[in-house]
C-alpha distance (Angstrom), angle and dihedral (degrees) to the residues before:
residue distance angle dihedral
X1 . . .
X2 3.64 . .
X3 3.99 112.2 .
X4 4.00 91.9 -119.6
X5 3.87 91.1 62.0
X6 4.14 92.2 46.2
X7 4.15 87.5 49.9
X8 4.30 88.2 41.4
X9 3.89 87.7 51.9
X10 3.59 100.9 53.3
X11 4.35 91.9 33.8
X12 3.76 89.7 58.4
X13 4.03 90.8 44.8
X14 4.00 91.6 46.9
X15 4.00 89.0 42.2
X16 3.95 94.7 176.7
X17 3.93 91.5 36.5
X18 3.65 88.0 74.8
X19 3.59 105.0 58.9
X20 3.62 89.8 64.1
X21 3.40 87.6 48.4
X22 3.65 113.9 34.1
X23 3.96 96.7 113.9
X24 3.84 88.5 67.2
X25 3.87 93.5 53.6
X26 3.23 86.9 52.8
X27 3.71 109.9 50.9
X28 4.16 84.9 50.8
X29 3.46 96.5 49.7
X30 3.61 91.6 43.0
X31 3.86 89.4 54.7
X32 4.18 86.1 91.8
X33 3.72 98.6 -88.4
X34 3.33 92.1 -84.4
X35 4.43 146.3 96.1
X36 3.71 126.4 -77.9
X37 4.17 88.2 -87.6
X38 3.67 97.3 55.2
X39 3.95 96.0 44.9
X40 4.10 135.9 29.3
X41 3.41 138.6 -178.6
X42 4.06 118.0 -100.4
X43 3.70 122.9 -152.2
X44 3.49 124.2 -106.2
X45 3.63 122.3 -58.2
X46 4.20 96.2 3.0
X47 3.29 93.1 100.8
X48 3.98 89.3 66.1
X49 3.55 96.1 37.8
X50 3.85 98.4 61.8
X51 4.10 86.8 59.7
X52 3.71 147.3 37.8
X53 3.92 132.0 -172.9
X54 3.77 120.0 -150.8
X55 3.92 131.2 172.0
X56 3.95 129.6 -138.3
X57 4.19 117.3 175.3
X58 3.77 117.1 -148.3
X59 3.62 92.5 -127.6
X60 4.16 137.5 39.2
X61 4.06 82.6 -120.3
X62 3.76 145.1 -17.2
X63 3.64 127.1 -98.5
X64 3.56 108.2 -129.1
X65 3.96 102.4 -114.1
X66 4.08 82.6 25.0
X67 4.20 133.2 104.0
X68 3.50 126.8 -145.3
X69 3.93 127.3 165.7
X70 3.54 130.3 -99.1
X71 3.92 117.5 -148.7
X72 3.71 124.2 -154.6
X73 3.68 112.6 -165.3
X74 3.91 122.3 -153.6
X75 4.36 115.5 -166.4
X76 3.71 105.0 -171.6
X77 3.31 121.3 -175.0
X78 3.84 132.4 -119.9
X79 2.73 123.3 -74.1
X80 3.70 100.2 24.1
X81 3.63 128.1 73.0
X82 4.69 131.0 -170.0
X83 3.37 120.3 -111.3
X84 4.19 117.9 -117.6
X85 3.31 128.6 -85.6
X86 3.75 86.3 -112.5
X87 3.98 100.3 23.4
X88 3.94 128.0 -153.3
X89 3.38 101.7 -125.5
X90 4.19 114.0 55.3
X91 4.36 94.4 -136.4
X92 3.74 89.6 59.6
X93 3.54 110.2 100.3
X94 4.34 108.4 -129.0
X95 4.02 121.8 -117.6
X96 4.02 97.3 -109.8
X97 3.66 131.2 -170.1
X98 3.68 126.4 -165.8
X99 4.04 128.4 170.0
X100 4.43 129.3 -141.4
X101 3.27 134.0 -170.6
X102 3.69 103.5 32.5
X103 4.15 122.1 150.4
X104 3.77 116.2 -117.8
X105 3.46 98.4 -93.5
X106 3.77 101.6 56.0
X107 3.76 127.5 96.5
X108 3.57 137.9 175.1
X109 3.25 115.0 -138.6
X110 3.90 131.3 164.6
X111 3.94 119.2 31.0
X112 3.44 120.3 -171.6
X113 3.87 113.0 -162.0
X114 3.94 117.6 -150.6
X115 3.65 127.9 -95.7
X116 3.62 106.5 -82.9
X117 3.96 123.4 -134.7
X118 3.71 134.0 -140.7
X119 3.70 113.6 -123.0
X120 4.17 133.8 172.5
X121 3.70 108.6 -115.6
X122 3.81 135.6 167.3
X123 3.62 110.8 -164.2
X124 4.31 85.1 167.3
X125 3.80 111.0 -78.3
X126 3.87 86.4 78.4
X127 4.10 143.4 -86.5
X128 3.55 115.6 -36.0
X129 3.63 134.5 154.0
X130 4.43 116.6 -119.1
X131 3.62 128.0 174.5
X132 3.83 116.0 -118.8
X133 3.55 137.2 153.8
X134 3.82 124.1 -88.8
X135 3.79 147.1 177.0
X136 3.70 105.5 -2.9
X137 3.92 110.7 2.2
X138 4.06 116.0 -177.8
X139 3.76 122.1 -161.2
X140 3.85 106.5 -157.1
X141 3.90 114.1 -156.7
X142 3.97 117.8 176.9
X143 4.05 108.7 -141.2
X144 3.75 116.0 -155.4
X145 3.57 118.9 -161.9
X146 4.21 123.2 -155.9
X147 3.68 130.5 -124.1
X148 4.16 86.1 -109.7
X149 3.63 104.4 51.4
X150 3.56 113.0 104.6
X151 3.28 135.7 -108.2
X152 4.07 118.7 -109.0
X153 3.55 138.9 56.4
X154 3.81 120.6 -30.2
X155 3.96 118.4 -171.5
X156 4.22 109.2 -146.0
X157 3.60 121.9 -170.7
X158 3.43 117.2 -146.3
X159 4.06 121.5 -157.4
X160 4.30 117.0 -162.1
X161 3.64 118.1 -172.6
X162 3.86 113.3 -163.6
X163 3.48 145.3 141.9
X164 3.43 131.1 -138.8
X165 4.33 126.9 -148.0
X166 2.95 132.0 177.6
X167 4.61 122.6 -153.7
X168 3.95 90.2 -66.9
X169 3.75 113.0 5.3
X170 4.06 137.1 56.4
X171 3.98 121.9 -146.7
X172 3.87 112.5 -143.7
X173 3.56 110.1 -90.6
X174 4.08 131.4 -93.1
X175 3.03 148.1 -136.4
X176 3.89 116.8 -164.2
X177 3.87 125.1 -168.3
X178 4.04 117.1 -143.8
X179 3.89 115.2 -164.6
X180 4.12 105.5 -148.9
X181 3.66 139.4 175.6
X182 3.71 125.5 -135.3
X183 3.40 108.1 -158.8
X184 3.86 106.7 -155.4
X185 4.02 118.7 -176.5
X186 3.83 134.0 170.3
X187 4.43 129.4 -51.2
X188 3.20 97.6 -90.7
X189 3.80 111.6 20.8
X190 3.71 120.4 145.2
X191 4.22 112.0 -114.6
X192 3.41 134.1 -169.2
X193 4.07 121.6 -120.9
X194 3.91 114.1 -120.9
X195 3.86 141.5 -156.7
X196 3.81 89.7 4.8
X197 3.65 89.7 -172.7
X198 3.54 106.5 52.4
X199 3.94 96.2 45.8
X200 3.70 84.8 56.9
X201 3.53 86.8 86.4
X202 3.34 95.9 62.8
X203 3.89 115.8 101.9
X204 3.09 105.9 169.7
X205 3.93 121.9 -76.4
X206 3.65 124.4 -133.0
X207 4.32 126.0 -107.2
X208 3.93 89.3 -130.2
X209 3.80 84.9 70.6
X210 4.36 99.8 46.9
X211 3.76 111.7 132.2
X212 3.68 127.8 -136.9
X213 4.06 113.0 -39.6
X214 4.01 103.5 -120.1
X215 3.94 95.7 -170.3
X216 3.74 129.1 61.0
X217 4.07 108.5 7.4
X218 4.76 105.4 -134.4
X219 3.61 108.7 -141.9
X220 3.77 111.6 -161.2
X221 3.73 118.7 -150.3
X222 3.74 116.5 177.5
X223 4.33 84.9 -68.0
X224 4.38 99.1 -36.4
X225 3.38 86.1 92.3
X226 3.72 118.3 169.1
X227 4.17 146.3 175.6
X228 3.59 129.1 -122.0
X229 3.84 132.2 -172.4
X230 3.48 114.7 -109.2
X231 3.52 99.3 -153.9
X232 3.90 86.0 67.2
X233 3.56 96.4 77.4
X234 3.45 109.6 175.0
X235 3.26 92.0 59.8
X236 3.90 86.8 53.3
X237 3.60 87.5 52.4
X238 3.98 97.3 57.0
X239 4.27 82.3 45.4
X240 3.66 88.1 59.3
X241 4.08 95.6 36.4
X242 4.08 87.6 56.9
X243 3.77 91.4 40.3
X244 3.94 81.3 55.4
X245 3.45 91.5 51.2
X246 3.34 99.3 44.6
X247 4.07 86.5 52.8
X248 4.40 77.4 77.5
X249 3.82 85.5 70.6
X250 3.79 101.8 51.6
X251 3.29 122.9 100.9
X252 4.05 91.6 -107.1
X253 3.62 93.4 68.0
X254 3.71 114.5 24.4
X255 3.78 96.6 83.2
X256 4.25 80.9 63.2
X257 3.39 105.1 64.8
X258 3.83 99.5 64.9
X259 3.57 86.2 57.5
X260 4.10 92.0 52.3
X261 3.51 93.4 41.7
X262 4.21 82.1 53.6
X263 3.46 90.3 48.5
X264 3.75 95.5 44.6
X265 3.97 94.5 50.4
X266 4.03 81.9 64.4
X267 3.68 88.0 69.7
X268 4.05 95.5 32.8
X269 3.44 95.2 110.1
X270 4.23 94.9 53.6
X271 3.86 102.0 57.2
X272 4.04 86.5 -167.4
X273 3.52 95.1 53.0
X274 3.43 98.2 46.4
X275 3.47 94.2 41.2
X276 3.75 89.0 57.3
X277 4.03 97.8 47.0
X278 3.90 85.3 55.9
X279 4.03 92.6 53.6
X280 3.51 94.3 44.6
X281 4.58 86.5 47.4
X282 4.01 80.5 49.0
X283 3.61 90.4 49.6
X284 3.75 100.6 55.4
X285 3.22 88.0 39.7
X286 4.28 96.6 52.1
X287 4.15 77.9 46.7
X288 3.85 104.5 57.2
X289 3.72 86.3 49.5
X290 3.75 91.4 43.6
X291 3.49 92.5 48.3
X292 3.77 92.0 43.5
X293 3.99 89.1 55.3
X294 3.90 86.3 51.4
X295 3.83 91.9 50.7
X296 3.82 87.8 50.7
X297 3.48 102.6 43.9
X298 4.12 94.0 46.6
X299 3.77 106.1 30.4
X300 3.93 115.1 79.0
X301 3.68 119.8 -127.4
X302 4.25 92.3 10.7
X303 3.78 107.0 113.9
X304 3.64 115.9 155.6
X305 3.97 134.7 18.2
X306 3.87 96.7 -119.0
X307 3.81 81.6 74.6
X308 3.60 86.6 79.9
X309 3.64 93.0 62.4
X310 4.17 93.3 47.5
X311 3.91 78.0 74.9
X312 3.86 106.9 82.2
X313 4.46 90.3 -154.3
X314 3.61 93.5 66.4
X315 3.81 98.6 32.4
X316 4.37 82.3 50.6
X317 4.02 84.5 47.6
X318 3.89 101.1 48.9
X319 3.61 81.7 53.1
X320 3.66 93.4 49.3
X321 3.84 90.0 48.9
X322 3.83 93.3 44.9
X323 3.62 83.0 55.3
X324 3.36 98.2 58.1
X325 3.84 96.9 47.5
X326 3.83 80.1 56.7
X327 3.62 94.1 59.4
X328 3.38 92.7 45.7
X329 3.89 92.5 50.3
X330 4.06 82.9 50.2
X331 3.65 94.0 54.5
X332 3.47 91.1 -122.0
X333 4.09 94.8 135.8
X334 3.72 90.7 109.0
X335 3.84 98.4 150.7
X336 3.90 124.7 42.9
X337 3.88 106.8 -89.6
X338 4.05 129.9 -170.1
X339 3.73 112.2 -60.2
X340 3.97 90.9 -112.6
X341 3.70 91.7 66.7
X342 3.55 88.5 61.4
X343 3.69 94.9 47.8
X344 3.89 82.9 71.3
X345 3.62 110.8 39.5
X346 3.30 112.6 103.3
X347 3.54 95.5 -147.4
X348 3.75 89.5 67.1
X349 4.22 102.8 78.3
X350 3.96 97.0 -157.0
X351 4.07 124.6 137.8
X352 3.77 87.9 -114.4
X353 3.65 88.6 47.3
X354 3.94 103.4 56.3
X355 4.00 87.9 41.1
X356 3.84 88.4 49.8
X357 3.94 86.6 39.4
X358 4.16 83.8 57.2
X359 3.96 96.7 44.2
X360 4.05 89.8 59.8
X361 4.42 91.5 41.0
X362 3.63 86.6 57.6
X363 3.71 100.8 40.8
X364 4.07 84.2 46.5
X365 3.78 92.6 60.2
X366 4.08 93.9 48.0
X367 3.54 93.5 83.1
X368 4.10 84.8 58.6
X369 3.83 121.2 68.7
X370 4.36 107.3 -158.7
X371 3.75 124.1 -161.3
X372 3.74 119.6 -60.4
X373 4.25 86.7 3.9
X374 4.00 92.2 91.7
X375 3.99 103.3 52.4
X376 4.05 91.5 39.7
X377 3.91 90.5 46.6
X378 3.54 98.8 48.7
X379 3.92 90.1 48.4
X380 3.47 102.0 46.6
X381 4.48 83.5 54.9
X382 3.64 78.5 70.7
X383 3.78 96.1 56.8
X384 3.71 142.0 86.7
X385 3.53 114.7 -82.1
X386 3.74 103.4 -103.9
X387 4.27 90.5 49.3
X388 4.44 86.0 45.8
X389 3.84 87.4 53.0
X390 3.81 95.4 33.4
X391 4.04 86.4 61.2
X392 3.85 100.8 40.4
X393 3.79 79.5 50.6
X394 3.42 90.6 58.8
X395 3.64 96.0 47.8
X396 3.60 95.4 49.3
X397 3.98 91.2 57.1
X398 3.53 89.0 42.0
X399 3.41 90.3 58.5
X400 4.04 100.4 38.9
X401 4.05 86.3 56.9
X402 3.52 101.9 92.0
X403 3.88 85.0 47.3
X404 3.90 95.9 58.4
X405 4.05 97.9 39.9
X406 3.86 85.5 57.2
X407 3.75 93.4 49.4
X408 3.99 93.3 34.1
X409 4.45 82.9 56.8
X410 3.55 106.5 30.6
X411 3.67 95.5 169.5
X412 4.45 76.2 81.3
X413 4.01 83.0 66.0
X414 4.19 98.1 39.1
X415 3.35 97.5 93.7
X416 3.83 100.6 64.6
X417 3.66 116.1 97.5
X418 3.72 108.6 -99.9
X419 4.10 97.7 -167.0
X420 3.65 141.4 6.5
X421 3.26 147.7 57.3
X422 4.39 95.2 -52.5
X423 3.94 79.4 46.3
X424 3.61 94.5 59.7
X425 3.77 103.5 39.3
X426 3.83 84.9 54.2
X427 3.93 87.2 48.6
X428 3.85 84.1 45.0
X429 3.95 102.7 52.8
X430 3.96 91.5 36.7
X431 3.87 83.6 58.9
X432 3.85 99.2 53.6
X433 3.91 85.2 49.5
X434 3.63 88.9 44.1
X435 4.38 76.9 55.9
X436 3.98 92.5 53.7
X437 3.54 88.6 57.0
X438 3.29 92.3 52.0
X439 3.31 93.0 46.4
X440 3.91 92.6 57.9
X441 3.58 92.6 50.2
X442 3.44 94.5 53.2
X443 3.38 99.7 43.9
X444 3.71 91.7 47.8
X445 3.63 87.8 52.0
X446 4.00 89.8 55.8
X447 3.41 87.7 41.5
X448 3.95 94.6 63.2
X449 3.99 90.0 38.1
X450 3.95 88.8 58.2
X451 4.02 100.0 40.3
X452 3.98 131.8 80.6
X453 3.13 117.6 -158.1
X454 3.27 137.6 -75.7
X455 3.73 86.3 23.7
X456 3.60 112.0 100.8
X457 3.95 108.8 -111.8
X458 4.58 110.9 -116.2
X459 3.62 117.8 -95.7
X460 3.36 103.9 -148.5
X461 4.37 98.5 119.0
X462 3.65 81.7 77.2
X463 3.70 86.5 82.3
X464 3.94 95.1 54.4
X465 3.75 85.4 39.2
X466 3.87 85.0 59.3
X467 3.77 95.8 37.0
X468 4.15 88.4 71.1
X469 3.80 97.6 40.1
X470 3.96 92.1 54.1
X471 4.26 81.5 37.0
X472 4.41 82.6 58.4
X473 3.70 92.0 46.4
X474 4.01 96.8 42.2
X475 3.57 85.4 49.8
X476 3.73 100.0 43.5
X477 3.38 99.4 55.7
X478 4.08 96.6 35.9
X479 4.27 88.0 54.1
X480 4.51 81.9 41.8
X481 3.36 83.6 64.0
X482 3.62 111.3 45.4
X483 3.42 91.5 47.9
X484 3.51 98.4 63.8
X485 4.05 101.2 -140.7
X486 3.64 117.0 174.3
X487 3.70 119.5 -66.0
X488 3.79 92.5 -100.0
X489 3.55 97.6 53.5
X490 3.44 87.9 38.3
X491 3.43 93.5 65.6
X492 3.35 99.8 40.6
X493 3.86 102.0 56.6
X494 4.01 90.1 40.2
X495 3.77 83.8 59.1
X496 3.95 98.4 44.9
X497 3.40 84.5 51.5
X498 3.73 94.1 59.4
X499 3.53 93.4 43.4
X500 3.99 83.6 53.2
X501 3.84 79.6 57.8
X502 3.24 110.8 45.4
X503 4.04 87.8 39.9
X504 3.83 85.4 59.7
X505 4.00 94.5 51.6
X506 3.92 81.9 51.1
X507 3.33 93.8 58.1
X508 3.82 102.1 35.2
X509 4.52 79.4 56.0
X510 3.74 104.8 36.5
X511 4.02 102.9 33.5
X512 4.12 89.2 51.2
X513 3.86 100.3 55.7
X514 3.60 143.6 90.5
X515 3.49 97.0 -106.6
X516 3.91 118.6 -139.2
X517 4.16 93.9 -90.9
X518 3.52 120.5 96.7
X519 4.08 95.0 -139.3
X520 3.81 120.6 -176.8
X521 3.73 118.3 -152.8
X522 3.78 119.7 -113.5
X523 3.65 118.9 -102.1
X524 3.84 114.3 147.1
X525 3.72 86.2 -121.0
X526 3.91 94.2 55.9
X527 4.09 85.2 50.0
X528 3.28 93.3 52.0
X529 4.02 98.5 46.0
X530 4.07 80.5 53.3
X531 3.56 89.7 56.9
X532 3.51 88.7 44.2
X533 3.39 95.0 57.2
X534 3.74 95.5 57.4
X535 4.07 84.2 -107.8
X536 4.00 124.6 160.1
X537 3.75 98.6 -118.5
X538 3.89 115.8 -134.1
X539 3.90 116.0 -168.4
X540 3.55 125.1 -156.3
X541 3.79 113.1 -179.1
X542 4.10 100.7 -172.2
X543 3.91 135.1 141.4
X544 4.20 126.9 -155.9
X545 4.44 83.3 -114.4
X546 3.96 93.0 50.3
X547 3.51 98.6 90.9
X548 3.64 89.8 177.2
X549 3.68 77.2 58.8
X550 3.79 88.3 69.0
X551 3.93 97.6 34.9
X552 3.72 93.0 56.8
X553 3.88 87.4 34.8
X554 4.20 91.8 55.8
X555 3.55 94.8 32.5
X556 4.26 103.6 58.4
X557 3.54 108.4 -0.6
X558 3.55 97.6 50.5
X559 3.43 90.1 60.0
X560 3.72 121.7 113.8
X561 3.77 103.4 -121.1
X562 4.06 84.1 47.6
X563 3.44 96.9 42.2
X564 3.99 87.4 49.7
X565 4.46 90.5 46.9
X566 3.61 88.0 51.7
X567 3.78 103.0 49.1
X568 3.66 89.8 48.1
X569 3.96 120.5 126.2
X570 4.00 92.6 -110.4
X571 3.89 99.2 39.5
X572 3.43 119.4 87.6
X573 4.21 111.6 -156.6
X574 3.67 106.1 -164.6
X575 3.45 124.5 176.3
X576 4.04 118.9 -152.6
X577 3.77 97.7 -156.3
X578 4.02 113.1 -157.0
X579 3.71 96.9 178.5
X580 3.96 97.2 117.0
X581 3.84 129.1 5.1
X582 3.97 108.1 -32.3
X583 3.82 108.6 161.9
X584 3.78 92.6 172.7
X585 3.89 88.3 48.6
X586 3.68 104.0 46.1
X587 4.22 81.4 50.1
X588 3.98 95.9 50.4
X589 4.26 78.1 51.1
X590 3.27 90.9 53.5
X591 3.74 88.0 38.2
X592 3.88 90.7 68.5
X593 3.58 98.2 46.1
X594 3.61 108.4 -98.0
X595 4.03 145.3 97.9
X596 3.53 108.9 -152.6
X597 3.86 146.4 62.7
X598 3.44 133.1 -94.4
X599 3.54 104.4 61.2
X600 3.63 149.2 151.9
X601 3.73 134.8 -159.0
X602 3.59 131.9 -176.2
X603 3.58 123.1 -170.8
X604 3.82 126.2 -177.6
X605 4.15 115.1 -130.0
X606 3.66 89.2 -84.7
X607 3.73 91.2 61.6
X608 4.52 90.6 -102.8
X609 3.39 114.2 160.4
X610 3.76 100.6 -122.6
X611 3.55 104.7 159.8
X612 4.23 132.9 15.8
X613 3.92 121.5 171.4
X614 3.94 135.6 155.8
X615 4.08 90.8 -176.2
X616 4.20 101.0 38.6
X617 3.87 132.8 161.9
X618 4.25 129.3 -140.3
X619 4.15 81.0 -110.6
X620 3.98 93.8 52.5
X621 4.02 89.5 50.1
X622 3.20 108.8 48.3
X623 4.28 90.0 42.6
X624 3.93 85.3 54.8
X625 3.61 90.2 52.4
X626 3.46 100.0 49.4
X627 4.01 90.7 42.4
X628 3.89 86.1 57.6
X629 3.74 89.6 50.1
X630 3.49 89.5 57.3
X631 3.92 93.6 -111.3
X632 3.54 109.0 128.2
């Protein structure tokens, strides 16, 4: 297991650890990826002296309504040479480019990487021949300019991450800041064509290949989509601090706040105390997502939480701590354990406790992406630091809200019994459903140990999953009964608990089988044979621990008119699976401008972009795929 992974594990686990020691992280993960052999150390300054960046634009100015193309020029010295864009070998760390500063109104489009070159190397495991780029190596990107953007000067920074090797050795990676001018005049206005030459080697690019869009920011909605401008950014703080909140809702988190609401009714009766337990929950959870916007911002190559959960170890160990809380819920801490196990039982009302309690609810909800979260996320990766922390920021208070109103007016929580016997069979049931989740995380986590991509990981943990939600219902209704409640309540929990049961049997049958669509498994090959074909390409970016993966997946495209679009003859449905290590998936994500799971792409034969969504409806599917078929 590569060394970045082990030091991501145990920086997400210690949340607040890692601000103190986020330079560290950094400097190993930023050592390509890779061991000792593959990657060393350069002295000062040589990593900047074996490569230089400089910009040329197609035109003397931009039209407004008009495109021209933006060149950035790499010189690299002898006898090193850049690693891809996508590179062959998965510890290398990929030449990047990302663009600030631009008005709403301005989007880059196209990029055309250079031609790559075969060299010899022998990083240690042997000779082999890799592409790279060498000598002079030009990045075309074509800039298009709207009818609305004004007319004047507009400075653009431009951010390249690359890393430079030479036959045996890698320097640590870069990332070099350009300063540009886009010089934007009137509709209409003549311009004057520039660097002839160079722009002739531009053929064209391709639209599965466009970089991050710098100008108006697309928030999908479930079909009322709409745009925001990024350089407003409070009001791209308040979109991330709902999408936080919203994260409450998903299916990641829900099951939680019964058990903090339980824990909360504890300390009903003291508003103080209560009040306090819920700031110090908000606070751990405000620091994960701080801490996560640090990690983002300062480590090379980590973009998005759900990483975490591409690495089967910590998926296993969430599992393994969820577990525990479940025990602890259960009552099942008959013998004196360590003093960490404690620290997260939620039965256990301590300081440490609640801000422990908040770590693992916000780590819980990363494998989820809510509404207006997954567009604002993925931009602010793109960011300087201080905005990429400012917006996880705001998601993490978002989402620790709901956690301080309930504590702030405990008379919300009152009504939960505090002791006896009802007390404990809720305690009870909550625990064995506290074990199903555990049970999905550690399967999941197995699940991405045992698979190899593109082949889609087994499903069998859906049984054990099942095993403890039919265990919560048996037991619900069994306890129901011997406690002789009123015959309302009697009948009400007896019944829950057979829904619990027959909900389980669901899941144990629907969640294990094929499924009626004919999915292929990304490889880029397989994408490009679809294109090949003349197919209408249907992307589903999913993983086995998104469970909004599997909501959105039940919920529209296991409908029948979907089902019936996507096994069509010219429709492609592929599905780019990110449950374990997927280097070519996590790039294709990356690819089509985002950082987080659910999504879905929709590309027309030609490989257009015609539709992109992380929060879609049956309606909004089956338009795109029509659209991209040239229908409508």
């Amino acid at each position: 297991m590569n060394r970045i992974y082990t030091c991501m594990i145990g920086a997400v686990m210690g949340a607040v650890v890692l601000l103190g020691s986020a330079s560290t992280a950094r400097a190993q993960f930023d050592l390509g990826l890779g061991s000792s052999k593959q990657t060393a150390a350069a002295p000062a300054g040589d990593s900047d002296s074996v490569m230089r960046i400089t910009t040329e634009w197609s035109k003397s100015a931009v039209a407004a309504g008009d495109t021209a193309l933006l060149a950035i020029v790499m010189d690299i010295d002898e006898p090193y040479h850049l690693q891809l864009h996508k590179p062959q070998l998965d510890w290398l760390v990929a030449t990047e480019v990302s663009f600030e500063g631009a008005p709403a109104g301005v989007f880059f489009g196209d990029v055309q990487w250079p031609q790559p070159h075969p060299i010899k190397v022998n990083f240690g495991d042997g000779p082999q021949t890799l592409d790279f780029y060498a000598g002079r190596a030009v990045i075309f990107h074509k800039v298009t300019v709207g009818e609305d953007v004004a007319p004047g000067e507009h400075p653009l920074t431009i951010k390249t991450t690359w890393q430079a090797c030479d036959e045996t050795t890698c320097l640590p990676p870069q990332d070099t800041v350009t300063k540009i001018t886009l010089n934007v005049v009137a509709a209409g206005t003549p311009t004057k064509p520039l660097n002839a030459q160079l722009f002739d080697g531009y053929t064209g690019g391709s639209l599965a290949e466009a970089v991050p869009v710098a100008g108006a920011l697309t928030i999908p909605f479930f079909g009322w989509d709409f745009t925001i401008d990024p350089n407003a950014l409070w009001l791209l703080l308040i979109v991330a601090a709902i999408g936080g909140f919203l994260l409450n809702l998903t299916p990641c988190v829900l099951p939680l706040i019964p058990i903090k609401i339980m824990s909360l009714s504890a300390a009903a009766g003291n508003r103080s105390r209560c009040l306090m337990l819920g700031a110090v929950m908000s606070a751990g959870v405000v620091s994960f997502w701080l801490v996560l916007g640090a990690m983002i911002a300062t480590i090379s190559g980590f973009s998005a939480a759900n990483q975490l959960f591409q690495i089967p170890q910590f998926t296993i160990g969430v599992g393994l701590v969820i577990a525990v809380m479940a025990a602890g819920m259960m009552g099942l801490f008959a013998t004196r354990l360590p003093q960490w196990v404690y620290m997260v039982n939620p039965s256990q009302e301590t300081v440490h406790g609640s801000f422990a309690f908040g770590i693992m609810t916000a780590i819980l909800s990363t494998p989820c992406t809510a509404p207006f979260m997954g567009a604002a996320a993925a931009w602010a990766a793109t960011q300087s630091p201080v905005i990429t922390m400012a917006t996880f920021t705001a998601i993490g208070v978002g989402m620790a809200l709901p956690y301080l109103a309930l504590s702030a007016w405990p008379r919300l929580v009152e009504k939960m019994p505090r002791t006896g016997p009802a007390s404990e069979l809720i305690k009870q049931v909550m625990g064995l459903l506290m074990m199903a989740a555990a049970a999905y995380f550690v399967g999941t986590g197995i699940a991405g140990w045992m698979v190899t991509a593109p082949d889609p990981p087994t499903l069998a943990y859906w049984y054990f999953v099942a095993f403890f939600i039919a265990a919560a219902g048996a037991w619900l209704a069994w306890r129901t009964i011997k406690l002789k409640p009123t015959t309302g309540k009697l009948a009400s929990f007896v019944l829950l608990g057979v829904l619990f049961i027959a909900a389980a049997g669901h899941i144990g049958w629907h969640f294990t089988r094929h499924g009626p669509i004919d999915w292929v498994y990304y490889t880029p090959e397989r994408l490009e044979t679809a294109h090949e074909q003349g197919k209408v390409v249907v992307l589903e970016f999913t993983a086995q621990w998104c469970l909004n993966c599997h909501a959105l997946e039940q919920a529209v495209l296991m409908d029948p008119q979907v089902v019936e679009a996507l096994n069509s003859n010219n429709v492609a449905a592929i599905k780019v699976d990110l449950t374990g290590n997927n280097p070519a998936g996590n790039a294709k994500l990356i690819d089509a401008g985002r950082r987080t799971i659910p999504l879905l792409v929709v590309l027309s034969p030609d490989g257009t972009e015609v539709f992109k969504s992380d929060a879609y409806t049956i309606r909004q599917v089956l338009d795109a795929i029509q659209k991209a078929q040239g229908k409508t």
